[in-house]
C-alpha positions in Angstrom: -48.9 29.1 -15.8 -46.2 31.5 -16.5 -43.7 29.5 -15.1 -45.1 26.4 -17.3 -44.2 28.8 -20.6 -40.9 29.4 -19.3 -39.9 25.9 -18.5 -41.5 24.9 -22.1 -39.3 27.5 -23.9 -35.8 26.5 -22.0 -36.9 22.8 -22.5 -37.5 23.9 -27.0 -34.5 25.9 -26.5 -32.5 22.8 -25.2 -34.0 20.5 -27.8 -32.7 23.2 -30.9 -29.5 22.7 -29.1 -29.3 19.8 -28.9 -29.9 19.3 -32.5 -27.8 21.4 -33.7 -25.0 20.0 -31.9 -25.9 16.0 -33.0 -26.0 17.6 -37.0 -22.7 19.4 -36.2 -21.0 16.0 -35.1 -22.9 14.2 -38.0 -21.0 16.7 -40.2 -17.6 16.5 -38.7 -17.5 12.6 -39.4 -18.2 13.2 -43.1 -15.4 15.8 -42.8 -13.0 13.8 -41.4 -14.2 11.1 -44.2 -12.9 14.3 -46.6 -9.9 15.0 -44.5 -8.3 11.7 -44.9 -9.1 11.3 -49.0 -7.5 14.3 -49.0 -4.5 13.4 -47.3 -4.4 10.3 -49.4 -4.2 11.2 -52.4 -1.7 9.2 -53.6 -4.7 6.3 -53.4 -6.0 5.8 -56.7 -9.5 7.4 -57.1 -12.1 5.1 -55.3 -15.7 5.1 -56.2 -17.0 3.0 -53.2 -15.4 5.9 -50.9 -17.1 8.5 -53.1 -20.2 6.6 -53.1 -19.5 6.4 -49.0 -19.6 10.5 -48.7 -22.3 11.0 -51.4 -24.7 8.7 -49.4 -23.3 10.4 -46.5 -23.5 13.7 -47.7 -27.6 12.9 -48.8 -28.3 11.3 -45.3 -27.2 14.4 -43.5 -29.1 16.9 -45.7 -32.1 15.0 -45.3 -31.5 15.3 -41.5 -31.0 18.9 -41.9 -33.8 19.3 -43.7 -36.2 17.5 -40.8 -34.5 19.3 -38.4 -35.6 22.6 -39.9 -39.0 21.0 -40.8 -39.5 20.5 -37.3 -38.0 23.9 -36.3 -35.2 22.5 -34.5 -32.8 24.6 -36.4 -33.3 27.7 -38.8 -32.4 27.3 -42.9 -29.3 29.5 -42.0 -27.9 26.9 -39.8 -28.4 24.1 -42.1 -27.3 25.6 -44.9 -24.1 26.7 -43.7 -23.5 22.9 -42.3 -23.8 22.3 -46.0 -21.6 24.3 -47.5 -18.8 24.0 -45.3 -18.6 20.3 -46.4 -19.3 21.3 -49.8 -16.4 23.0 -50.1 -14.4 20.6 -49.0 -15.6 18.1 -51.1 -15.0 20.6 -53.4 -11.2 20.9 -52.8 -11.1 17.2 -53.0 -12.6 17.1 -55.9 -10.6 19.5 -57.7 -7.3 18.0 -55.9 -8.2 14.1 -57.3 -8.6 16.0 -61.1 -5.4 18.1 -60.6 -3.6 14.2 -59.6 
């Protein structure tokens, strides 16, 4: 029985990791999506590639969120996915008004 628990906790254990890891990727393509605006900012201003990252940015905090619903990652985690990428869409955002 006791080596039942054990297996069932590296098996949760692997799961949560594995979460976090597929969130972490899902979050570094949005980045990237950031990371080239940025770089192109001699584009005009285009609202289908905003539209692109908000629905983006909405699809992975709902992912987040059902993550941490199912206890697959703590509220910590997730909200620190988030605000990483909220910064940067910060800085793009204030680099496009500055333009």
């Amino acid at each position: 029985m006791l080596g039942g628990d054990y297996m069932s906790a590296e098996t949760v254990t692997g799961h949560n990791e594995k979460a976090y890891a597929l969130l972490k990727s899902d979050a570094e393509k949005i980045r990237k999506l950031i990371e080239v605006q940025l770089e192109n900012l001699t584009m005009p201003q285009c609202p289908l590639y905003e539209e692109v990252l908000d629905t983006q940015m909405f699809g992975l905090s709902r992912e987040i969120d059902f993550a941490i619903r199912l206890e697959l990652i703590d509220e910590e985690q997730g909200k620190q996915l988030l605000s990483e990428l909220e910064r940067k869409l910060a800085d793009l955002h204030e680099a496009t008004v500055r333009k």
